[in-house]
Rosetta silent file (secondary structure, phi, psi, omega in degrees, C-alpha in Angstrom):
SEQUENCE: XXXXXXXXXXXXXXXXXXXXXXXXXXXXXXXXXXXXXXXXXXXXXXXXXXXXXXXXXXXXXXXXXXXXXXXXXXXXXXXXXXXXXXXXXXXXXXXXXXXXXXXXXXXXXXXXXXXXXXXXXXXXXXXXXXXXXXXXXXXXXXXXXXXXXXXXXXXXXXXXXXXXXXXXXXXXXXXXXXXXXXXXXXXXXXXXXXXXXXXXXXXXXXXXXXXXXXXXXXXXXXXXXXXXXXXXXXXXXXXXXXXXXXXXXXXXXXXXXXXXXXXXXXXXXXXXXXXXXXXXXXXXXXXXXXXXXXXXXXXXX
SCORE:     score description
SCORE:     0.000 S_00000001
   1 L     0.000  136.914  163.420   -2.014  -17.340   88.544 S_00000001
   2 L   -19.481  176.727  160.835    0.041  -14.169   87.672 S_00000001
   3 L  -175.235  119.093  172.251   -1.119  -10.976   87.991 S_00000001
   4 L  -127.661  144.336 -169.592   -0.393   -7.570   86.465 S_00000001
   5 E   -84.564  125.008 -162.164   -0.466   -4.168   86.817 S_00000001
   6 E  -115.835  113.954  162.080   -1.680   -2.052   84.369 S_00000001
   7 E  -105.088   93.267 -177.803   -1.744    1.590   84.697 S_00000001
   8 E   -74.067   95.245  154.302   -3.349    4.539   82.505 S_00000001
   9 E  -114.571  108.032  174.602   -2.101    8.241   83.336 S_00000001
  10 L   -96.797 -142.752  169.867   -3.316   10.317   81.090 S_00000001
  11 L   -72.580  -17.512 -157.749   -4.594   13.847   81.790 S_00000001
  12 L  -128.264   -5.120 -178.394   -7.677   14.087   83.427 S_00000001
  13 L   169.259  153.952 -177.622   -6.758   10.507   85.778 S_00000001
  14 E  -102.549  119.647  179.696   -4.663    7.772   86.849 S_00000001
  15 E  -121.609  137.619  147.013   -6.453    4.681   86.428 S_00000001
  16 E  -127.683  158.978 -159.272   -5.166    1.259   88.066 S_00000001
  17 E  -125.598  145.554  138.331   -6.067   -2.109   87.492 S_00000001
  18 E   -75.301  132.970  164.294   -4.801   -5.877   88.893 S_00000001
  19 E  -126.933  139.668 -154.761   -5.431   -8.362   86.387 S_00000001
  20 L  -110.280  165.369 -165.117   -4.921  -11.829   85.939 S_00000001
  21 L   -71.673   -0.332 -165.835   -3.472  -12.932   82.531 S_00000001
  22 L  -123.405   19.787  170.993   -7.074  -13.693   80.612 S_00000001
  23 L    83.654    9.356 -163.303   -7.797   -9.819   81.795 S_00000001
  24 L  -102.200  133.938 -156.843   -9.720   -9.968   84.436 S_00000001
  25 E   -94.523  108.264  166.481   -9.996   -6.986   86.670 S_00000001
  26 E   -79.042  -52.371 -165.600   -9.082   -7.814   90.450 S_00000001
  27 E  -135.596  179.100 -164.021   -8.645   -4.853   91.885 S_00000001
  28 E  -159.418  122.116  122.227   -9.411   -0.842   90.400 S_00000001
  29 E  -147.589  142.292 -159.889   -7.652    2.708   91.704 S_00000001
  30 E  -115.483  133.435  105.435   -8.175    6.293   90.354 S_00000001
  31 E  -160.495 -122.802 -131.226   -6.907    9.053   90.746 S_00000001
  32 L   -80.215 -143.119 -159.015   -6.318   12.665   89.824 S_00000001
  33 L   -74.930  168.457 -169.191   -4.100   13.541   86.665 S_00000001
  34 L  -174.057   42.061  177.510   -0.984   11.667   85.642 S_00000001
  35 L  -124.091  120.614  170.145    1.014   13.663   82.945 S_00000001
  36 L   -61.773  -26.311 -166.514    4.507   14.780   84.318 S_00000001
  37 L   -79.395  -26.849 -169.644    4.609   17.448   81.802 S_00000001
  38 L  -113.135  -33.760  144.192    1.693   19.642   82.977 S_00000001
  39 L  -164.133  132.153  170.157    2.955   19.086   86.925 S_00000001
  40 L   -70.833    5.202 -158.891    5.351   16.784   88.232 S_00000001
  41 L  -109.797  -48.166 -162.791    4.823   16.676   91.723 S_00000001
  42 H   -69.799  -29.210 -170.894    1.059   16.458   91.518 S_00000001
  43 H  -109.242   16.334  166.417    1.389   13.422   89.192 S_00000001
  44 H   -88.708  -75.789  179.226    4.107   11.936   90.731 S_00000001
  45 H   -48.591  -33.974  158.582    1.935   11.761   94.159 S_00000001
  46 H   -58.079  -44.841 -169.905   -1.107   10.327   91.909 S_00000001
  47 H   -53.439  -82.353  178.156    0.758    7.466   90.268 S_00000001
  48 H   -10.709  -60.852 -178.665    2.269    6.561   93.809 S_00000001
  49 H   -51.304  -42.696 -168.871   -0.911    6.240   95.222 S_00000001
  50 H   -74.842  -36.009  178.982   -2.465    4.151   92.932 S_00000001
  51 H   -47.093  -65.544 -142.195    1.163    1.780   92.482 S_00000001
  52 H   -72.615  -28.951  174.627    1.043    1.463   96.327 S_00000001
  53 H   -67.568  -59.867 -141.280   -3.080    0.462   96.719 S_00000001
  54 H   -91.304   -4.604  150.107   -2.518   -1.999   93.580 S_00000001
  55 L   -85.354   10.906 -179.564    0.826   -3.284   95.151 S_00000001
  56 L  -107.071   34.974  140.447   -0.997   -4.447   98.461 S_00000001
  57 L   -81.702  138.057  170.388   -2.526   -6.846   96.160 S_00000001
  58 L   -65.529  139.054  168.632   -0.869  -10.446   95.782 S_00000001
  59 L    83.370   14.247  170.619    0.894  -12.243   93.199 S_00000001
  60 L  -110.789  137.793  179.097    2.210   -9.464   90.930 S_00000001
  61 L   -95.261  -15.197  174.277    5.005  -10.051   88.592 S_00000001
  62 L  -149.637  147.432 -179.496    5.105   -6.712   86.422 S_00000001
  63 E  -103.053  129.081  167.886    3.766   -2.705   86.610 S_00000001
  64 E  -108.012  130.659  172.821    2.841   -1.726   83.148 S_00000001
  65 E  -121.103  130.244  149.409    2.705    2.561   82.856 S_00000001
  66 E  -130.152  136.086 -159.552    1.588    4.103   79.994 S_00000001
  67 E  -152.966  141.176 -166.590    2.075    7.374   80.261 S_00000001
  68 L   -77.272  133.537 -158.850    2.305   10.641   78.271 S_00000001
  69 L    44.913   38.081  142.916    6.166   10.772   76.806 S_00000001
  70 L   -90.061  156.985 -162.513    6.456    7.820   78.914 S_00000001
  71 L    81.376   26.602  173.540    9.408    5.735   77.915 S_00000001
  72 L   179.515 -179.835  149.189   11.443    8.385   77.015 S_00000001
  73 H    85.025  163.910  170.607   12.216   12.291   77.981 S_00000001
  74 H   -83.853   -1.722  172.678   13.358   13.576   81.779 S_00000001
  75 H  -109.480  -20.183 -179.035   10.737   13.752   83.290 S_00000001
  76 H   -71.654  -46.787 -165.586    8.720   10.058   82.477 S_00000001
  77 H  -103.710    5.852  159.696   11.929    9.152   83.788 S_00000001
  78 H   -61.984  -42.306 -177.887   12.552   11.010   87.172 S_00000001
  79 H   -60.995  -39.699  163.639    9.138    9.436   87.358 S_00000001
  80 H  -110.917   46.536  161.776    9.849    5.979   87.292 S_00000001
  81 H  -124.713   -5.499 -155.951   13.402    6.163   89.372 S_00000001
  82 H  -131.324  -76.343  159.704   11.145    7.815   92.252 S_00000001
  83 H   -28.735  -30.163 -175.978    8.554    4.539   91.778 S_00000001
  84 H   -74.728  -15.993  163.438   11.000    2.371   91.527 S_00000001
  85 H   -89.556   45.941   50.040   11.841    2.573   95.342 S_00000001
  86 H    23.525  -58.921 -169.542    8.682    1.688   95.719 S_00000001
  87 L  -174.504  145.641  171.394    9.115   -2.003   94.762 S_00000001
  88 L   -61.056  -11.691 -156.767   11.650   -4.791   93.492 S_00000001
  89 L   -79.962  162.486 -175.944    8.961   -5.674   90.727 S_00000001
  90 L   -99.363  130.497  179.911   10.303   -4.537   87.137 S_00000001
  91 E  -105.529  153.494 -165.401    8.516   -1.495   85.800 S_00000001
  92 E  -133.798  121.595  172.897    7.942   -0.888   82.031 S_00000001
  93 E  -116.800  139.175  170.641    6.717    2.837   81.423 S_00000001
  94 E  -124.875  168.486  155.472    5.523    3.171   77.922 S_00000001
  95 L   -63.903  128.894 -148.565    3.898    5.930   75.824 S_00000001
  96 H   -64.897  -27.431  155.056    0.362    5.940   77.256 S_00000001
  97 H   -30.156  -52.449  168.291   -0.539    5.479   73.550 S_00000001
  98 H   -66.631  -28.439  161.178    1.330    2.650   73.174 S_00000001
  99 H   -65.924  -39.137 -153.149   -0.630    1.024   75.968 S_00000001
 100 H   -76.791  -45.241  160.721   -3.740    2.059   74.516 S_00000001
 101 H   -57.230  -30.841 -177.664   -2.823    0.247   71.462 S_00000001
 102 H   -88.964  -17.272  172.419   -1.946   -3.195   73.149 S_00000001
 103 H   -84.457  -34.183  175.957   -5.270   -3.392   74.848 S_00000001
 104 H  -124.378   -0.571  159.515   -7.463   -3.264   71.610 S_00000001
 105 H  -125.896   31.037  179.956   -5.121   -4.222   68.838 S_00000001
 106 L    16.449 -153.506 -159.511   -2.735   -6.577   70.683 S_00000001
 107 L   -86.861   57.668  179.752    0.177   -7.741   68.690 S_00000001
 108 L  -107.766  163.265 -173.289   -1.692   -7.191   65.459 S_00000001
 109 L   -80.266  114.146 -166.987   -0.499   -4.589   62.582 S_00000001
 110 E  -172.169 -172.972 -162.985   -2.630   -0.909   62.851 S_00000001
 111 E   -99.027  115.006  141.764   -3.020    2.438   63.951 S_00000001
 112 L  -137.051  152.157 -166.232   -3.974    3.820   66.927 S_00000001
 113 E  -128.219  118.086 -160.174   -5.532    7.687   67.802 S_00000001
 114 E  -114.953  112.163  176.906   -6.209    8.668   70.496 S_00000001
 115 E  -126.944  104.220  154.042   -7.906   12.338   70.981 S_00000001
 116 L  -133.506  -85.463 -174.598   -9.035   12.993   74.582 S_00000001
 117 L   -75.596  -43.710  174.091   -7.381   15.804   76.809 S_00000001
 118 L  -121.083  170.439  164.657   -4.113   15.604   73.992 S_00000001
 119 E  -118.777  153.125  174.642   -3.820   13.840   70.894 S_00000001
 120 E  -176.228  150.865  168.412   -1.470   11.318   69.160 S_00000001
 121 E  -124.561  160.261 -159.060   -1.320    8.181   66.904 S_00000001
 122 E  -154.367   83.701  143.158    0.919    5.008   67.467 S_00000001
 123 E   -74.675  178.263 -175.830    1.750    2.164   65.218 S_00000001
 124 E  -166.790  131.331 -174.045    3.344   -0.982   64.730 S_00000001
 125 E  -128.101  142.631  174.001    3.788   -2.719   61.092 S_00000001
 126 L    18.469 -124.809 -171.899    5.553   -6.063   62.390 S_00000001
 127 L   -72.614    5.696 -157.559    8.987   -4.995   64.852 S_00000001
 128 E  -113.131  151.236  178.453    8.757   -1.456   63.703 S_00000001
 129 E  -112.725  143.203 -141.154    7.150    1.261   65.568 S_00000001
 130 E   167.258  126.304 -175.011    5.852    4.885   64.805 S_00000001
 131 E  -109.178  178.400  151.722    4.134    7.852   66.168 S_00000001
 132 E  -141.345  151.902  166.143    2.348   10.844   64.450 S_00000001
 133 E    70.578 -143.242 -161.580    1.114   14.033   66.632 S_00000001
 134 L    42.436   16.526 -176.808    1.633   13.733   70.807 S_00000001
 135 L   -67.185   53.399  172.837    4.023   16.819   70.343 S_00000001
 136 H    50.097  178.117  169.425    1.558   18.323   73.346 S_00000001
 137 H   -39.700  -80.452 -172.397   -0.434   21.512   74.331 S_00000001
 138 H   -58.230    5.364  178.388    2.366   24.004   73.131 S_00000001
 139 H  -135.936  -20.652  176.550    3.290   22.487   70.055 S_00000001
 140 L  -169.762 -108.192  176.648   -0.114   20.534   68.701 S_00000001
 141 L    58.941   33.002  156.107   -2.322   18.037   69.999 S_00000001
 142 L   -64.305  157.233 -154.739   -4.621   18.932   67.237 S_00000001
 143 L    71.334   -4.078 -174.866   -8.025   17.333   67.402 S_00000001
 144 L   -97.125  155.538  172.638   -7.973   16.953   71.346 S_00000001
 145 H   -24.849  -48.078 -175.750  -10.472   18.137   73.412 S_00000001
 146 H   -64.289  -78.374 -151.040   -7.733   21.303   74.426 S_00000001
 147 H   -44.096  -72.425 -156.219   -7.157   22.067   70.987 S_00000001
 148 H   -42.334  -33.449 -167.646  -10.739   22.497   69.928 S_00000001
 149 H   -73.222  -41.552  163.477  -11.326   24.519   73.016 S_00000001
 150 H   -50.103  -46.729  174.026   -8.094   27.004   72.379 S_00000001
 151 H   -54.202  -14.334 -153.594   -9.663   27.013   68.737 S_00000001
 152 H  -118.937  -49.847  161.015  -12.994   27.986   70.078 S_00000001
 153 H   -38.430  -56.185 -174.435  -11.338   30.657   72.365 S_00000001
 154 H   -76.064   -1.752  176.944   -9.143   32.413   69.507 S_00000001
 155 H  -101.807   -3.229  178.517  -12.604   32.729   67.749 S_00000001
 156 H  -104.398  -23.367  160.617  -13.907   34.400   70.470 S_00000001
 157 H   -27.785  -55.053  170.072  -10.550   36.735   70.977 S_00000001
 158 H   -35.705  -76.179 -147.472  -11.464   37.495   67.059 S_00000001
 159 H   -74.781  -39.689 -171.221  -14.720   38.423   67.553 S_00000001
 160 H  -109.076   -0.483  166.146  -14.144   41.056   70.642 S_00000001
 161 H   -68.452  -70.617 -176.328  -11.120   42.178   68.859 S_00000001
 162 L   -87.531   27.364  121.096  -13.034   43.547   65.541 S_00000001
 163 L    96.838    8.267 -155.506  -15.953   44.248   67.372 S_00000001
 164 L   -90.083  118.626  163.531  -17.795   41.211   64.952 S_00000001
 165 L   -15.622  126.029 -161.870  -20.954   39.960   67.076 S_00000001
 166 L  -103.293  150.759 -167.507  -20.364   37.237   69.072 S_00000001
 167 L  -101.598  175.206 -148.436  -21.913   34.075   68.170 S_00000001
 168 H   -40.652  -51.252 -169.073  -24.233   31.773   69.845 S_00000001
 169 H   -66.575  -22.465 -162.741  -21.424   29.107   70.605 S_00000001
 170 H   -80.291  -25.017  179.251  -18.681   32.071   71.830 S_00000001
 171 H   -33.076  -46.180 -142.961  -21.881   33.090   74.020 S_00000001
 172 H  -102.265  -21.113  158.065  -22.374   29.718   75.600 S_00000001
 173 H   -46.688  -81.745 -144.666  -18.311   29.331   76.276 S_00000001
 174 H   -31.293  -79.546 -179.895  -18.261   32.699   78.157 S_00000001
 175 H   -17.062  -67.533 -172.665  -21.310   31.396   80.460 S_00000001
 176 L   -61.498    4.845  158.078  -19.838   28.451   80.957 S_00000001
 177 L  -135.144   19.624  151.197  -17.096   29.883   82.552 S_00000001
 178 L    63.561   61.199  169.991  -18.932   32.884   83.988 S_00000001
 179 L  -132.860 -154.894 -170.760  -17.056   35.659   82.261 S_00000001
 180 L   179.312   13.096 -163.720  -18.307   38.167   79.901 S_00000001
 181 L   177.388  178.732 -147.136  -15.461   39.933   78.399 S_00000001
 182 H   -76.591  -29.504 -165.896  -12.040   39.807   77.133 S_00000001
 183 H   -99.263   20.024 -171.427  -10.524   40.338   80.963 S_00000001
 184 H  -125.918  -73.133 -156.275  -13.115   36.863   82.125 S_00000001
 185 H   -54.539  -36.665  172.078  -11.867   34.795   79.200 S_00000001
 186 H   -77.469  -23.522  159.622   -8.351   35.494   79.919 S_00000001
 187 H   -53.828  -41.690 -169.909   -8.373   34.752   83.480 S_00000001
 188 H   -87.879  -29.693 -163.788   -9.538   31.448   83.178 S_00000001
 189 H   -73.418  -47.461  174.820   -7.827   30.110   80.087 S_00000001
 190 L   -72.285   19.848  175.597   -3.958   31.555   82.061 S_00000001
 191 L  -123.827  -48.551  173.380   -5.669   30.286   85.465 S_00000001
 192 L   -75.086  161.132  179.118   -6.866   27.127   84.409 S_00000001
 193 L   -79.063 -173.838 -149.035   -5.121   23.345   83.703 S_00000001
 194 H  -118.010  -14.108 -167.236   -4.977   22.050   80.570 S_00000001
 195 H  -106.624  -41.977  170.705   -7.458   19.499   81.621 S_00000001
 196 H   -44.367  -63.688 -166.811   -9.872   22.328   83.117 S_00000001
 197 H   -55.546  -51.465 -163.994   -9.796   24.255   79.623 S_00000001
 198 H   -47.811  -24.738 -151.544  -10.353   20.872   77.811 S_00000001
 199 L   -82.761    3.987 -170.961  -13.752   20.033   79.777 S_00000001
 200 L   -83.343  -57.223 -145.071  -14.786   23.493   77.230 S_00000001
 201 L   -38.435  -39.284 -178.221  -14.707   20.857   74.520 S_00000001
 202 H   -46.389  -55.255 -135.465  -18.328   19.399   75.921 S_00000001
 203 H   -78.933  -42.859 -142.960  -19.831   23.117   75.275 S_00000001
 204 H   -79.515  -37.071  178.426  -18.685   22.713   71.960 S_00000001
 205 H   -68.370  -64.140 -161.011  -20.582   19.245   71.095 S_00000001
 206 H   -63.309  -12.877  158.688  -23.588   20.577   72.752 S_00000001
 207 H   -71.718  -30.709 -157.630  -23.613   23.804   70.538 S_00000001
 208 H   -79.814  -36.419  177.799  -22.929   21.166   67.837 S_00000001
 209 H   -78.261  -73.267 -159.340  -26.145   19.168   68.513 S_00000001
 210 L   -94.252   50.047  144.164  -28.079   21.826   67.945 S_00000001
 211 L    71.485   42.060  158.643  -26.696   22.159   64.424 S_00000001
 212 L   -77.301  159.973  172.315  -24.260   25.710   65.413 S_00000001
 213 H   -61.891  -86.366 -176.568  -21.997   26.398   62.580 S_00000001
 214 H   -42.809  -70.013 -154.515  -19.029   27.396   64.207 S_00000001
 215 H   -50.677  -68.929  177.776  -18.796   24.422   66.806 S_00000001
 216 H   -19.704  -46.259 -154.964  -19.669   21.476   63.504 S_00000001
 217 H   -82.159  -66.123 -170.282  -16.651   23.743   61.383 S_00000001
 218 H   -67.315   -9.406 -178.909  -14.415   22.948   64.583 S_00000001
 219 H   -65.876  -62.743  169.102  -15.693   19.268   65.207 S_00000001
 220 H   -19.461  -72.352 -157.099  -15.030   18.609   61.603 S_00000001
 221 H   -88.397   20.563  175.336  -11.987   20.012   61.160 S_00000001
 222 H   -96.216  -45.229  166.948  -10.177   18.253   64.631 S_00000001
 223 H   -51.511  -35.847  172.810  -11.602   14.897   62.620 S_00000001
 224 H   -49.628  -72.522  173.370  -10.115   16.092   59.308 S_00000001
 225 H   -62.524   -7.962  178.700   -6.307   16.439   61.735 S_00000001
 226 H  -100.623  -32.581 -175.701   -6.546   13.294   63.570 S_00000001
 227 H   -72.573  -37.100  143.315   -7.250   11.144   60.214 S_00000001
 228 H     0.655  -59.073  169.666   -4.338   13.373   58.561 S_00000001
 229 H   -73.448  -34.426 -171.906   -2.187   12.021   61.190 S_00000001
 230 H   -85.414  -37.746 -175.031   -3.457    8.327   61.266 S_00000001
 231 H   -63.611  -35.111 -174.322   -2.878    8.475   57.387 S_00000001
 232 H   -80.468  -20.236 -153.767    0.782    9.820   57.630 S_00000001
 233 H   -94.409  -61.378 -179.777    1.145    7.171   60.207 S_00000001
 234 H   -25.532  -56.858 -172.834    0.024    4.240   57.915 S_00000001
 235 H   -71.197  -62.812  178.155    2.232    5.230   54.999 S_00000001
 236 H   -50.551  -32.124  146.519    5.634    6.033   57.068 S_00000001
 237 H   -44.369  -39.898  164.478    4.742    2.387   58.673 S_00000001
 238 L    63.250   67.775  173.588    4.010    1.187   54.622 S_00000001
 239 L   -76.638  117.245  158.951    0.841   -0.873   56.401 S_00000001
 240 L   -93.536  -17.591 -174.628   -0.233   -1.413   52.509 S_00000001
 241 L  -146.305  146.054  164.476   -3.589   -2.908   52.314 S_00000001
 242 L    49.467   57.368  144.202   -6.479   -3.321   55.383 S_00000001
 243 L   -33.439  129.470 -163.414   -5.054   -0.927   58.102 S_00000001
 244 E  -128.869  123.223  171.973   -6.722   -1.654   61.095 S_00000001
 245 E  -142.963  147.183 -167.797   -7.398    1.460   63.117 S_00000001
 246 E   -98.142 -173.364  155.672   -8.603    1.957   66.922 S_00000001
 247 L  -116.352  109.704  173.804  -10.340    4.944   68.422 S_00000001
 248 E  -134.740 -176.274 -173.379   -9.783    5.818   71.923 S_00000001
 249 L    67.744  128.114  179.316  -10.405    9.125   73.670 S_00000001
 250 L   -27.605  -21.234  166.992  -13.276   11.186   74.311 S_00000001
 251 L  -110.660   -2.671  156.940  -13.719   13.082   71.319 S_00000001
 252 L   -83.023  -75.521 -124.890  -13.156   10.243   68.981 S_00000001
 253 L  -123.948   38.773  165.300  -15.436    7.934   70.409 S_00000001
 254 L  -142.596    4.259  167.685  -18.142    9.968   72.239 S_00000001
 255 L  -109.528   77.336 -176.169  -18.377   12.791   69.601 S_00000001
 256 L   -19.239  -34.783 -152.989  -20.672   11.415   66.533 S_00000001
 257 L   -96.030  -49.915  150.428  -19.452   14.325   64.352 S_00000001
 258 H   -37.987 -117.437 -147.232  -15.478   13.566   65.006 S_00000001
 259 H   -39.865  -10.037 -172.724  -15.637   10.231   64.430 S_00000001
 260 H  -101.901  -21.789  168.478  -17.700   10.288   61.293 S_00000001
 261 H   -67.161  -58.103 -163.932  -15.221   12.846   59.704 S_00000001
 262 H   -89.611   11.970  163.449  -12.394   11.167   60.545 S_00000001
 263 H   -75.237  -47.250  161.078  -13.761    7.611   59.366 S_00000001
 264 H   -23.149  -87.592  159.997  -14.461    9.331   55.976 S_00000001
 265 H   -42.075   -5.642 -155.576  -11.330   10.852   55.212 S_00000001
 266 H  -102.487  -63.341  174.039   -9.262    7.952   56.418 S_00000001
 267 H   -46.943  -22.648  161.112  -11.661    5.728   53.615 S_00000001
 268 L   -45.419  -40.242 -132.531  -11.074    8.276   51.017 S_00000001
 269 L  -128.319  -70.891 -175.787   -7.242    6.965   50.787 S_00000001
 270 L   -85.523  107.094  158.452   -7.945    3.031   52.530 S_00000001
 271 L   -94.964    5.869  175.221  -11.144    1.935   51.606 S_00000001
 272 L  -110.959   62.248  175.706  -10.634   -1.829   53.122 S_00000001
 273 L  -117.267  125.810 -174.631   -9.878   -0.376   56.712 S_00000001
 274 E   -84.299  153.505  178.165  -11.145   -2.084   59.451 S_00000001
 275 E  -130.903  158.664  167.416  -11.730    0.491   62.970 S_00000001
 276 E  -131.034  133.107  164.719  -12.440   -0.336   66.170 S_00000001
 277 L  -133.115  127.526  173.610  -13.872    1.515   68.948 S_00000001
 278 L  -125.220  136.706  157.220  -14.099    0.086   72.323 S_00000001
 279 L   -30.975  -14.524 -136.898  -14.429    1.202   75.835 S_00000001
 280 L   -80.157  149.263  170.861  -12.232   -0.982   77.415 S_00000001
 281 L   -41.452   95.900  138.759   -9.644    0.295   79.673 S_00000001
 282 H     4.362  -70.152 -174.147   -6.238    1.296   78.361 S_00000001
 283 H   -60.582  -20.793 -179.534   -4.413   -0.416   81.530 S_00000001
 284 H   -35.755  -53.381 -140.953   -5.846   -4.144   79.967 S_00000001
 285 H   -62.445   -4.062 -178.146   -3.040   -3.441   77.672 S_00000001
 286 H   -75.708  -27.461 -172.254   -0.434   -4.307   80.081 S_00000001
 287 H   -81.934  -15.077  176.327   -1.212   -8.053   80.215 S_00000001
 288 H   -83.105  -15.219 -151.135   -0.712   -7.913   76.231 S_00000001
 289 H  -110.431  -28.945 -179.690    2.616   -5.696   76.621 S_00000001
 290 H   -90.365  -17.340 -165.720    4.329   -8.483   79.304 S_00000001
 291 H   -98.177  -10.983  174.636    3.209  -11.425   76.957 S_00000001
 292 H   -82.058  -50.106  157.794    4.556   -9.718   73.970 S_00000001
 293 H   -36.764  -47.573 -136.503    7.686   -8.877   75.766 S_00000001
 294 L   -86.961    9.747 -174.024    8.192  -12.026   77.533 S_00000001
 295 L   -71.887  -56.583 -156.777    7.565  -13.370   73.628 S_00000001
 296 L   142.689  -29.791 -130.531    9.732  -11.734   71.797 S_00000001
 297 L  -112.673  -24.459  149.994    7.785   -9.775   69.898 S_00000001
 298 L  -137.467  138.927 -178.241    8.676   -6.331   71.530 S_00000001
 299 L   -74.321  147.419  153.470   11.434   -4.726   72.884 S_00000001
 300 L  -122.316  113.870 -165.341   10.885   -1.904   75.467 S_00000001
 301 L   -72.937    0.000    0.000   13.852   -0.022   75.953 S_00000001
């Protein structure tokens, strides 16, 4: 039977999978980060690893990559001309998004939003295709894990600026990165990865849980921007009735207070919309992304 390789590098890890065509996971390797954009060398040297463990496997006909601004941009694609001597096999780098989408809403019409280290949504209304958000750190990637924590940062920058008390949640940042002042906080956020800073986002749920103010006002309003974005996505797509939208990334679908905001707001506008949130592995999506190709039914440039 076939077998293909499906790979997820997002921010925080390179996941790879072997699979046989009904999905079934042969083989598994991780590792570290696997966004080009935040360093190429280091995620150049992850991917590699994991292509080269999951190509000493048998019997594979295609490498699926989704990858952030993969399928497009200079750097996704320095990235796959430096795999591709690697192996003869044909490689398809996508937007990691767009894999994320073929693993839990195959070739059906919807939405999917993804908020974990960055954020971005990715349709498909029949052949047509469509992002909202995934402009990155430096330009958005509101609702991701980063943003809320840079949000959560400039409130404490605020706070030691005007001399305004600092509150429980800016408390339980500092700690958590073992500073105590304006000349702590800035070390770490211009010292740290974009994936380090994000990992703040946890402090923020757990201040959240116990019912602080600030951290709820920032869960809230990163649900309030990713259904904003899934809504803009629907309508430029003109999905008109029973929009089917997924959830994937850690602060949609392990943060109760996210996800209930942005289910809200999306049903304010769609009130027949079905969502799904599943675990399952991003890289599945590869065995949906070769049978859709080899179909018809998408083009990958």
């Amino acid at each position: 039977m076939a077998r293909v390789i499906g790979i997820d590098a997002g921010g925080t890890k390179v996941q790879g999978l072997v699979l046989d065509m009904k999905k079934n996971i042969l083989f598994q390797s991780l590792s570290g980060h696997g966004n080009p954009s935040v360093s190429y060398e280091e995620a150049l040297r992850n991917l590699s690893s994991v292509v080269q463990q999951c190509l000493d496997q048998t019997g594979v006909s295609h490498i699926v990559i989704g990858m952030a601004g993969g399928g497009s941009g200079d750097l996704s694609q320095r990235i796959k001309s430096e795999l591709e001597r690697m192996t003869s096999l044909p490689i398809i780098l996508l937007n990691d998004a767009t894999l994320a989408y073929f693993s839990l809403i195959g070739n059906r019409n919807g939405v999917m939003t993804i908020a974990g280290t960055g954020s971005i949504c990715y349709g498909r209304n029949g052949n047509r295709e469509g992002t909202t958000g995934g402009w990155g750190h430096l330009l958005g990637d509101e609702g991701s894990a980063y943003h809320l924590a840079i949000q959560a940062s400039k409130q404490i920058v605020e706070e030691l600026d005007y001399g305004i008390p600092l509150s429980p949640l800016s408390r339980s940042l500092l700690n958590e990165i073992n500073a105590s002042d304006a000349k702590g906080l800035k070390g770490f956020i211009y010292a740290s990865t974009k994936g380090e800073i994000a990992q703040l986002a946890k402090v923020i749920h757990k201040e959240a849980e116990a019912h602080d103010k600030s951290a709820l006002h920032l869960l809230k309003t990163a649900g309030e921007q990713l259904a904003r974005q899934a809504i803009a996505l629907i309508e430029k797509l003109q999905i008109e009735s029973k929009p089917v939208i997924a959830l994937k990334g850690s602060v949609l679908e392990q943060n109760p207070v996210v996800q209930s905001i942005f289910k809200e707001t999306i049903e304010r506008r769609f009130n027949d919309t079905t969502f799904i949130v599943d675990s399952t592995s991003p890289a599945t999506g590869a065995v949906d992304v070769v049978e859709a190709i080899q179909a018809g039914r998408y083009r990958c440039e």
